[in-house]
GUZAKOL-211689 format. One record per residue (C-alpha): x, y, z; residue in one letter. Coordinates in nm, 3 decimals. Layout:
BEGIN
<rec xx="X" yy="Y" zz="Z" aa="A"/>
...
***
This chain:
BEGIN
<rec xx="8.272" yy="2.779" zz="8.409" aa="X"/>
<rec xx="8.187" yy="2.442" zz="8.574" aa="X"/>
<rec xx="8.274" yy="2.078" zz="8.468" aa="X"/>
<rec xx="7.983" yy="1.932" zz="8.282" aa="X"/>
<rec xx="7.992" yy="1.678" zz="8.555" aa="X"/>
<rec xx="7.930" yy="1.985" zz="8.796" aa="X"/>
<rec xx="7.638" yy="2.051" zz="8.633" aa="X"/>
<rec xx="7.391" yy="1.832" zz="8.795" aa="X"/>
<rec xx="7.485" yy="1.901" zz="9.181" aa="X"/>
<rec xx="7.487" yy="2.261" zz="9.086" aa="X"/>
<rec xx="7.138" yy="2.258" zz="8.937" aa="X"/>
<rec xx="7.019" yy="2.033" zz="9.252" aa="X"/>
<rec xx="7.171" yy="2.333" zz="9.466" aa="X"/>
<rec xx="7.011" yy="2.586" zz="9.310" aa="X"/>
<rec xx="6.666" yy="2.384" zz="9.344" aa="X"/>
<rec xx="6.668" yy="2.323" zz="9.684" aa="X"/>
<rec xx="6.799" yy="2.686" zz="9.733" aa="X"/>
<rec xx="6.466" yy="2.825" zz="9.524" aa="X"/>
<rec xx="6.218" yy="2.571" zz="9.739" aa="X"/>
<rec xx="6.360" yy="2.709" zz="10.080" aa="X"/>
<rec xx="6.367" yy="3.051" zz="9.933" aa="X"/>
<rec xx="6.000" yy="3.037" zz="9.802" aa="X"/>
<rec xx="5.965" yy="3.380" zz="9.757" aa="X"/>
<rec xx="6.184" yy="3.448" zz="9.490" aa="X"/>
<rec xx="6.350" yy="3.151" zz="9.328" aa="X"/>
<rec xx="6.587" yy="3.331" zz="9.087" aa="X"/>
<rec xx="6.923" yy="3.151" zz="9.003" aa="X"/>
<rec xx="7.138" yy="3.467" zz="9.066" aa="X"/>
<rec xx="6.977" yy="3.521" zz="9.425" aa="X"/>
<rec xx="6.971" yy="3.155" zz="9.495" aa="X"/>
<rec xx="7.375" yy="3.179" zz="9.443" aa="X"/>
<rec xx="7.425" yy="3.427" zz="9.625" aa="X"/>
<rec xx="7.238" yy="3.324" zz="9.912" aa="X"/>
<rec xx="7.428" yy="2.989" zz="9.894" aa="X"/>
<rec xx="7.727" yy="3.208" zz="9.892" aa="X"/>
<rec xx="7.634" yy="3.391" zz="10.210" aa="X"/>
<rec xx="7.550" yy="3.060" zz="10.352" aa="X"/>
<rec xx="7.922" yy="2.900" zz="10.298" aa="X"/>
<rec xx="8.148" yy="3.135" zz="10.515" aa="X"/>
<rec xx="7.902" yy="3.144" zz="10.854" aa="X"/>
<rec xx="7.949" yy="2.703" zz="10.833" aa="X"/>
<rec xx="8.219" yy="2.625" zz="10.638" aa="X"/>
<rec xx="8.455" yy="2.590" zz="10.909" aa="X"/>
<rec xx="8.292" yy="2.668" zz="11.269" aa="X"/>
<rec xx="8.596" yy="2.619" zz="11.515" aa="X"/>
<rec xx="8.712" yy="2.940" zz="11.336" aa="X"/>
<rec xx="8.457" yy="3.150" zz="11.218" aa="X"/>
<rec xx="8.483" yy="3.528" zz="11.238" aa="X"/>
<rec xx="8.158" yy="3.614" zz="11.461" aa="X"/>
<rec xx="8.123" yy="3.895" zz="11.280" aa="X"/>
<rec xx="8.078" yy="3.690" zz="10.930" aa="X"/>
<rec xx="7.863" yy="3.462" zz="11.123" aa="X"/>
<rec xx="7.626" yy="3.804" zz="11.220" aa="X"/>
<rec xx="7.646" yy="3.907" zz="10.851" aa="X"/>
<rec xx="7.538" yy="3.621" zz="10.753" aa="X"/>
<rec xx="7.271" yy="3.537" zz="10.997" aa="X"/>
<rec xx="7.130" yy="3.935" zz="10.929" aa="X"/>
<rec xx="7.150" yy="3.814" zz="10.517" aa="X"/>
<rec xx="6.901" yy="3.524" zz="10.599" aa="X"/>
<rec xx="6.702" yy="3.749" zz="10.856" aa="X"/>
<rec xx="6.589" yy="4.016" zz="10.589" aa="X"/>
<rec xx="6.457" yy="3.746" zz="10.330" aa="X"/>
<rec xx="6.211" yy="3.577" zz="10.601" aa="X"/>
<rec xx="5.848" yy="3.716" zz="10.557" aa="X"/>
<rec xx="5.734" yy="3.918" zz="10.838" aa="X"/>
<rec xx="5.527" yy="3.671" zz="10.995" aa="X"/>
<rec xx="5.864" yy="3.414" zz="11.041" aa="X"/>
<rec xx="6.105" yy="3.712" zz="11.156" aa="X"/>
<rec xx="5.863" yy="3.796" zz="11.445" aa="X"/>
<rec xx="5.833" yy="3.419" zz="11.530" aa="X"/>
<rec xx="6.227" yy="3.395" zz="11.485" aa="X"/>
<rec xx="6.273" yy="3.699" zz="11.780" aa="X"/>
<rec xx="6.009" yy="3.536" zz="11.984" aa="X"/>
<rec xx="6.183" yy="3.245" zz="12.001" aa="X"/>
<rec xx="6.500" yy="3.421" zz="12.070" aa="X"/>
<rec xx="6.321" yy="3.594" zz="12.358" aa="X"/>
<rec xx="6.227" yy="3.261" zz="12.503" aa="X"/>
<rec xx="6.595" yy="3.115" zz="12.499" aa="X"/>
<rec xx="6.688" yy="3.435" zz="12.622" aa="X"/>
<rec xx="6.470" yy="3.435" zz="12.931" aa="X"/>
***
């Protein structure tokens, strides 16, 4: 259970969470997408790739279909 001084950066969190989620803006997927956000950037010089790729695939699967095909584009360009 947080601090009661926790409280208000946690709420903020889950708020900003729930506006760049827009589709659904419920607290427990908000967390847990915060969660699955922490481990790919929470310490880059030593990341596990493949918790980076999990991570990355997490975020891929919530993005409507129109943004995942503009996301591969994009990759397609780079790639080229």
């Amino acid at each position: 259970m947080p601090y009661q001084n926790q409280m208000p950066v946690i709420e903020k969190t889950l708020e900003t969470a729930a506006l760049m989620l827009r589709r659904n803006r419920s607290r427990g997927f908000c967390s847990e997408m915060i969660c699955a956000d922490f481990p790919a950037g929470a310490d880059l010089d030593d990341v596990d790739p493949e918790t980076l790729v999990f991570s990355m695939t997490r975020f891929f699967r919530f993005l409507p279909g129109e943004q995942r095909q503009e996301f591969l584009e994009g990759l397609s360009e780079k790639a080229s």
